[in-house]
PAZA-501828 format. One record per residue (C-alpha): residue number from 1; residue in three letters; x, y, z. Coordinates in Angstrom, 2 decimals, decimal comma. Layout:
N
+-----+------+---------+---------+---------+
|  nr | rest |       X |       Y |       Z |
+-----+------+---------+---------+---------+
| NUM |  ALA |       X |       Y |       Z |
...
+-----+------+---------+---------+---------+
This chain:
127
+-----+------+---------+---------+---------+
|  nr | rest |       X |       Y |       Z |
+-----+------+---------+---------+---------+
|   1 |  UNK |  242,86 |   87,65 |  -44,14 |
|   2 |  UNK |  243,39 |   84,30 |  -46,64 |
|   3 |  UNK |  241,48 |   81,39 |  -45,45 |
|   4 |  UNK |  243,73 |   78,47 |  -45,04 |
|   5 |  UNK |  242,78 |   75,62 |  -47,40 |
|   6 |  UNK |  243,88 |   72,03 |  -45,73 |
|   7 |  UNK |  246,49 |   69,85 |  -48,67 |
|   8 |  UNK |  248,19 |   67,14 |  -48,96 |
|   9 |  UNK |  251,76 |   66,46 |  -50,74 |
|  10 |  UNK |  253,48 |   63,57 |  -51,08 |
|  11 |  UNK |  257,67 |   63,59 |  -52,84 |
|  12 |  UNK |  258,43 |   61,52 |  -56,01 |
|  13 |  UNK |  261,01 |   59,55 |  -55,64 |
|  14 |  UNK |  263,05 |   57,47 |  -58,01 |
|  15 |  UNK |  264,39 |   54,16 |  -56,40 |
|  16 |  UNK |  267,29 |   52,84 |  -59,19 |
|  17 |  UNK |  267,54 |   49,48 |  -57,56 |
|  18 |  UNK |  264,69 |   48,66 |  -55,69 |
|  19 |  UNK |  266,55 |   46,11 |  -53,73 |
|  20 |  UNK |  269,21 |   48,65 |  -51,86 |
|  21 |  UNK |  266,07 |   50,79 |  -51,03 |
|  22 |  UNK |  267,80 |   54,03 |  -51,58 |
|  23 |  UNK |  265,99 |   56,79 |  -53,33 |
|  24 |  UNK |  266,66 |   60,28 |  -54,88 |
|  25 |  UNK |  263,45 |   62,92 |  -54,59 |
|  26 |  UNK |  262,40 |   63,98 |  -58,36 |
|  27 |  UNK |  259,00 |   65,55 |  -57,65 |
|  28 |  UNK |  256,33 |   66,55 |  -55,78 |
|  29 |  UNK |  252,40 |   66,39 |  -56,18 |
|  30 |  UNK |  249,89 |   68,50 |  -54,10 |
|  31 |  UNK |  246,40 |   68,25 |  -53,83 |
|  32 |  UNK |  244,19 |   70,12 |  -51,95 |
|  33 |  UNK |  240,18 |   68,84 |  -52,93 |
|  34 |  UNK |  238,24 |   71,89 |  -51,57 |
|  35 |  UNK |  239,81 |   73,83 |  -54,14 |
|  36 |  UNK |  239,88 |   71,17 |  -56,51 |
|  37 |  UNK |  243,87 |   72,04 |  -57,15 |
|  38 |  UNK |  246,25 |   68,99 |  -57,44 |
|  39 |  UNK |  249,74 |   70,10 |  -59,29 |
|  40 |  UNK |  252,70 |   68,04 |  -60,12 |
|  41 |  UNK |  256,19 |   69,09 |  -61,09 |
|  42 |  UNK |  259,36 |   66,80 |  -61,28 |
|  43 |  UNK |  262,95 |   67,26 |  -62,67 |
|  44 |  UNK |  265,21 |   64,16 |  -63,42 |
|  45 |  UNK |  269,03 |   64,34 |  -62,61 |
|  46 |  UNK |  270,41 |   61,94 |  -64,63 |
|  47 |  UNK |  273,77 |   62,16 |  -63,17 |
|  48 |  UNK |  272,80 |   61,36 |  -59,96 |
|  49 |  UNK |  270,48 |   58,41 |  -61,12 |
|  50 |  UNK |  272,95 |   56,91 |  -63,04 |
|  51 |  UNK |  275,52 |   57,11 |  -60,00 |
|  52 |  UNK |  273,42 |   54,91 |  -58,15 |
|  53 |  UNK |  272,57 |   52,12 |  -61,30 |
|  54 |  UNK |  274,59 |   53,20 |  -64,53 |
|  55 |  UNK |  272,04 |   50,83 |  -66,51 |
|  56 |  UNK |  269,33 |   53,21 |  -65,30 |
|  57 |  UNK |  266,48 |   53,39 |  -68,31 |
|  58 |  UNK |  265,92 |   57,69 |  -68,10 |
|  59 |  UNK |  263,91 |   57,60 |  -71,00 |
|  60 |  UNK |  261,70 |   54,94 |  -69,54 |
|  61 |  UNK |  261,96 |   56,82 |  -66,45 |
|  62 |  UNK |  261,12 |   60,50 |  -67,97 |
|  63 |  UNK |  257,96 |   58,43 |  -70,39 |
|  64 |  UNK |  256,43 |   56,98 |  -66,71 |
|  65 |  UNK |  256,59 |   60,27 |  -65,34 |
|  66 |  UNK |  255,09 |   61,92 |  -67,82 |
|  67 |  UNK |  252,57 |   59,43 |  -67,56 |
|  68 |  UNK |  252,04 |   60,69 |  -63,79 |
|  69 |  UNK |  251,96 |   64,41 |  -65,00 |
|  70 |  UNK |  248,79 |   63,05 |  -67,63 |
|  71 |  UNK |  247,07 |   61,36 |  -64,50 |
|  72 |  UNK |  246,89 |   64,45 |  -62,60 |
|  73 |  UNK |  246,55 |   66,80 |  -65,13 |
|  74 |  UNK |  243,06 |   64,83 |  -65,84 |
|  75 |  UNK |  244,74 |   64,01 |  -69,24 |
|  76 |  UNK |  242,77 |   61,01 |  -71,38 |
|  77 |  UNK |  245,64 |   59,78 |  -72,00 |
|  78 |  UNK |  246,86 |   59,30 |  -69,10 |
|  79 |  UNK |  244,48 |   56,45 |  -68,70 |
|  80 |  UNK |  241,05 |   55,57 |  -66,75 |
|  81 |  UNK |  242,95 |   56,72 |  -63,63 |
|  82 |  UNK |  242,93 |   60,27 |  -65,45 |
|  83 |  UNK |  238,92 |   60,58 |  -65,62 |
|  84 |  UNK |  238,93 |   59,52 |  -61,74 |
|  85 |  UNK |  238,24 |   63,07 |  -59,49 |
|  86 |  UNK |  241,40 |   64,72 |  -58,63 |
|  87 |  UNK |  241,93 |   62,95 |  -54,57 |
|  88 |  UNK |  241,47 |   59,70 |  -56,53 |
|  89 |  UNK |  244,19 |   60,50 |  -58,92 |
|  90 |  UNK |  246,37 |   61,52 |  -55,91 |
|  91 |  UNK |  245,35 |   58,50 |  -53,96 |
|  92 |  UNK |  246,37 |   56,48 |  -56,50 |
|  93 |  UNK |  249,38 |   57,49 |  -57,49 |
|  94 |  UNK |  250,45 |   58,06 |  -53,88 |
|  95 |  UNK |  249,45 |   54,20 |  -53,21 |
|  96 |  UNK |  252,86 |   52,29 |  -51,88 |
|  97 |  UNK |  254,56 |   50,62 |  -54,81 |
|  98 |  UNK |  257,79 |   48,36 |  -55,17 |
|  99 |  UNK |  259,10 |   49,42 |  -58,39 |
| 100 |  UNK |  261,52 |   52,78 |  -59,45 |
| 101 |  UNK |  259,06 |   55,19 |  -58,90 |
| 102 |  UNK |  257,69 |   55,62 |  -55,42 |
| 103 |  UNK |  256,06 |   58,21 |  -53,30 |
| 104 |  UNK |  256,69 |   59,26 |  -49,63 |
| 105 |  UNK |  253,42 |   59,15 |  -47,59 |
| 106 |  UNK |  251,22 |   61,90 |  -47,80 |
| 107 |  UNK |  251,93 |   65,18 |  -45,45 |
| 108 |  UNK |  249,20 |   67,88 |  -44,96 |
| 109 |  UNK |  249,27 |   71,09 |  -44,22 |
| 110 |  UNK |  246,99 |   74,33 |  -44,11 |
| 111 |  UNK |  248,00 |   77,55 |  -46,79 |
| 112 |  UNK |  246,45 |   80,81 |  -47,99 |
| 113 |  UNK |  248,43 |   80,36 |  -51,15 |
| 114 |  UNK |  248,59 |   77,02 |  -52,93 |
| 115 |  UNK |  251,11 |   78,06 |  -55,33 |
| 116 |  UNK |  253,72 |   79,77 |  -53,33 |
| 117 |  UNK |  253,28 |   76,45 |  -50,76 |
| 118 |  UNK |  254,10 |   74,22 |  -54,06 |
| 119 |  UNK |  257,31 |   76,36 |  -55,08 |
| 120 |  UNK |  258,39 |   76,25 |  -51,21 |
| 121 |  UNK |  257,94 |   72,45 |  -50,58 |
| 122 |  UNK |  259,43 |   71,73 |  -54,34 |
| 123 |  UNK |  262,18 |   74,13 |  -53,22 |
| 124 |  UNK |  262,98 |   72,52 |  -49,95 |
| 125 |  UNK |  262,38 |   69,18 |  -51,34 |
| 126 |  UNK |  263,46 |   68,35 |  -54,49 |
| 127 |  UNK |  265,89 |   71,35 |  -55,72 |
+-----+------+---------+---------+---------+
């Protein structure tokens, strides 16, 4: 039998007016530090963004998360935050903001299979 490795995900959320406090779910991140994994995917519907604030800056939007994909990924240019170890990049981008991009609070869970866990919660979450 798999051992069961404990994680923790947290959604990406894009908030186009901060104010109204409504949010769409672009992403997800997942860490789990005993196997040193932490992955990060995201998808942007523009349509639906743009429904909420037609101003909406995508490309702004699209460069910042790609800035988030860097800081996990351990990218240098992602930043300091990028050489931090891989539950301080998580920690930090999972801290609470007030700006367009937000996170939901961290969720664990235990699975045998990282991977197929990402695809399910991305699935579920963000599709």
């Amino acid at each position: 039998m798999h051992e069961k490795h404990l994680y923790d995900y947290a959604v990406i959320r894009v908030v186009p007016k901060v104010e109204r406090e409504e949010f769409i779910n672009v992403g997800l991140m997942l860490l789990c530090k005993r196997q040193k994994y932490l992955r990060i995917e995201y998808q942007i519907p523009t349509e639906k963004i743009t429904s909420f604030c037609s101003e909406f800056d995508i490309e702004q939007l699209k460069m910042n998360l790609d800035s988030f994909v860097k800081i996990c990924n351990g990218k240098s240019d992602g930043g300091p935050i990028g050489t931090f170890e891989i539950e301080e990049r998580f920690r930090w981008l999972t801290a609470v903001k007030s700006s367009s991009i937000q996170t939901s609070r961290p969720h664990s869970g235990f699975s045998s299979d990282l991977d197929a866990t990402f695809e399910k919660l991305y699935a579920e979450l963000v599709l």
